[in-house]
C-alpha positions, -999 to +999 in steps of 0.1 A: -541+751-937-539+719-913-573+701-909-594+707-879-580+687-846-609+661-836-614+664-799-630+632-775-636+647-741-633+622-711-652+632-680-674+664-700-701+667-672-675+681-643-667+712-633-630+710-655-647+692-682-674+714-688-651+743-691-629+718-713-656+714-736-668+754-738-625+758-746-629+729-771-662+748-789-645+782-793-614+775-802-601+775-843-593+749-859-607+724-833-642+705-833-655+686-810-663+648-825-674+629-788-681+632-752-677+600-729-698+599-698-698+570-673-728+543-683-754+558-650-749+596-657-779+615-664-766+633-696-765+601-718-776+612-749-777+650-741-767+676-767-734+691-750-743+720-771-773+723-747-758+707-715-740+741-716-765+760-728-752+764-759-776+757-795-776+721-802-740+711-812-748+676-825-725+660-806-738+637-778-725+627-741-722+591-751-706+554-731-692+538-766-656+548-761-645+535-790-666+547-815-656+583-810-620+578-804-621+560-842-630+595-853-606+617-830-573+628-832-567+635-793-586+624-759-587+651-736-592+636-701-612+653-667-624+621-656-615+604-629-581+574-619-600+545-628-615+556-662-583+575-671-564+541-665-593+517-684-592+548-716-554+547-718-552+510-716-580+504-743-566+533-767-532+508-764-544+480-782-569+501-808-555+501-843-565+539-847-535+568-834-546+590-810-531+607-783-545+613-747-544+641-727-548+639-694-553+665-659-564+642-634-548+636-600-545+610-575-532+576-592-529+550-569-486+536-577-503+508-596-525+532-616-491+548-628-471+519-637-504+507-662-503+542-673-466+540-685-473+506-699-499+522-724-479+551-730-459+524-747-482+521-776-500+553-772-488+592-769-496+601-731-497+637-719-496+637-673-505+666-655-515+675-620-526+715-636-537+720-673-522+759-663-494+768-684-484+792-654-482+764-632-460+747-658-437+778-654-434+777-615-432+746-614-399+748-635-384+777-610-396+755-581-373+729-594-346+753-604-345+772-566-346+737-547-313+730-574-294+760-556-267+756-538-286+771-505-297+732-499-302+737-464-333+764-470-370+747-458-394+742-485-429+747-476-460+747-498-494+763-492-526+754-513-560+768-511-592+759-532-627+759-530-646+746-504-661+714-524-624+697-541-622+664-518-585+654-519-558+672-503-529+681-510-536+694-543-523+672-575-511+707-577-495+712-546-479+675-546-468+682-582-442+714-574-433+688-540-420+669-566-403+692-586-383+702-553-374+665-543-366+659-577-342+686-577-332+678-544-323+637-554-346+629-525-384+606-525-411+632-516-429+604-497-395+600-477-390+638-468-423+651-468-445+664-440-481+664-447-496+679-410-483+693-379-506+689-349-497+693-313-456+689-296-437+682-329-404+690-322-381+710-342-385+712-378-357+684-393-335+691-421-344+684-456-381+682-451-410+693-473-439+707-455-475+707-466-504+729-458-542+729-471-568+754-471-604+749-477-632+778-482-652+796-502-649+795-540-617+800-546-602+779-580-567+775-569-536+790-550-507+777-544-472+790-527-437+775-525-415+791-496-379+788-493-369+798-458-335+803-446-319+820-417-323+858-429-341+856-461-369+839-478-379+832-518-417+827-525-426+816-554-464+813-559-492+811-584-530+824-580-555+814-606-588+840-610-607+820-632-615+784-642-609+785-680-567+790-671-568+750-670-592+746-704-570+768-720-536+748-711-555+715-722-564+734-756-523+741-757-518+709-747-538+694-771-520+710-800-486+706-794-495+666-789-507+668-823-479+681-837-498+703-865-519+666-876-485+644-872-492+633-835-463+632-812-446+594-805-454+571-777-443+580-747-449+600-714-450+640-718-456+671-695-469+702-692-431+714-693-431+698-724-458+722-737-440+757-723-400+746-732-413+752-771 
């Protein structure tokens, strides 16, 4: 029987880390050794047993990074750019092999390169959706914009809850990239992020973008194909919350490789659901 997997979780006191954690305290064969917190939030020192509501756990939201990365096996990340970038680069030059995890959107181009720099030294798992659904459309995303039919018009739809702050989704620009990818184009090149007043007809090749905001809803996102008389819609509607916390739990095993830990380098999602 392999040992328990030692879990760190960056960013606990969010909405996705929170649930992160609760995935992380059920799961066999998993045990949760640390929780990072940034230096002026409020839970320093909590129990995250009881910042969930949970019986005391014993393990405590804590700013000394490296203390409980020396005693885990993988890092899973809910944070936020910054702190993804600082963990990644400081896990590069730590004696001690751990792999990170991480779901967080919105690097800055910079932020990426230093990213791929680390993930030199240290095993690096980049995802805009923990979902392993996700994971699946994104790969039929990239297969359909792959067709022959090249001339169809890819447009993508997101909706989510009426307090997420960026838009497009990391989500939604995720499967924009799948489609360019396939496509040999630069998503920043082709893509159309808002239509507002006299716009002129639609040009060939571009990817359009549009957001919804309301309500409570966690995540749903479409990709429509549209050609003269037919249309393909692939799309993906998460229900509940714990759909991302269990793709990080997934994601978190197969980077540790039953207690071997997977090489240094830069892996996906797609990674995860290929096995």
């Amino acid at each position: 029987m392999n040992p328990s997997i030692k879990v760190t979780i960056l960013g606990p006191t969010g909405r996705l880390g929170r649930a992160i954690c609760e995935a992380v305290l059920d799961a066999p064969g998993m045990q949760l050794v640390g929780a990072i917190v940034r230096a002026e939030s409020p839970r320093v020192g909590q129990d995250i047993g009881e910042m969930l509501g949970r019986a005391p756990h014993g393990c405590l939201a804590s700013v000394s990074f490296e203390e409980s990365v020396a005693n885990s096996d993988i890092v899973i990340d809910a944070s936020l750019p910054a702190m993804t970038v600082s963990v990644a680069e400081r896990m590069a030059v730590l004696p001690h092999h751990c792999c990170l995890v991480t779901g967080v959107t919105g690097f800055k181009p910079g932020q990426l390169e230093r990213l791929a720099t680390a993930s030199r030294r240290v095993p690096i798992l980049m995802t805009g959706n923990f979902s392993l659904g996700i994971a699946v459309i994104e790969a039929l995303v990239e297969q359909a914009a792959a067709l022959p039919a090249k001339d169809w018009d890819i447009e993508i739809t997101e909706t989510h809850h009426r307090l997420k702050t960026d838009a497009p989704s990391g989500t939604a620009l995720l499967l924009g990239r799948a489609a360019a990818k396939a496509r040999g184009v630069d998503l920043d090149r082709t893509a159309i992020w808002s239509r507002e007043g006299v716009t002129g007809t639609r040009k060939p090749g571009q990817i359009g973008f549009a957001v919804s905001r309301g309500g409570s809803v966690v995540g749903e996102h479409a990709v429509r194909f549209l050609a003269e008389l037919e249309e393909l819609t692939i799309s993906h509607r998460a229900y509940d919350r714990n759909v991302f916390a269990r793709g990080a739990i997934a994601a978190a095993h197969w980077m540790c490789h039953g207690g071997k830990g997977r090489e240094a380098g830069l892996y996906s999602m797609q990674d995860v659901v290929r096995v």
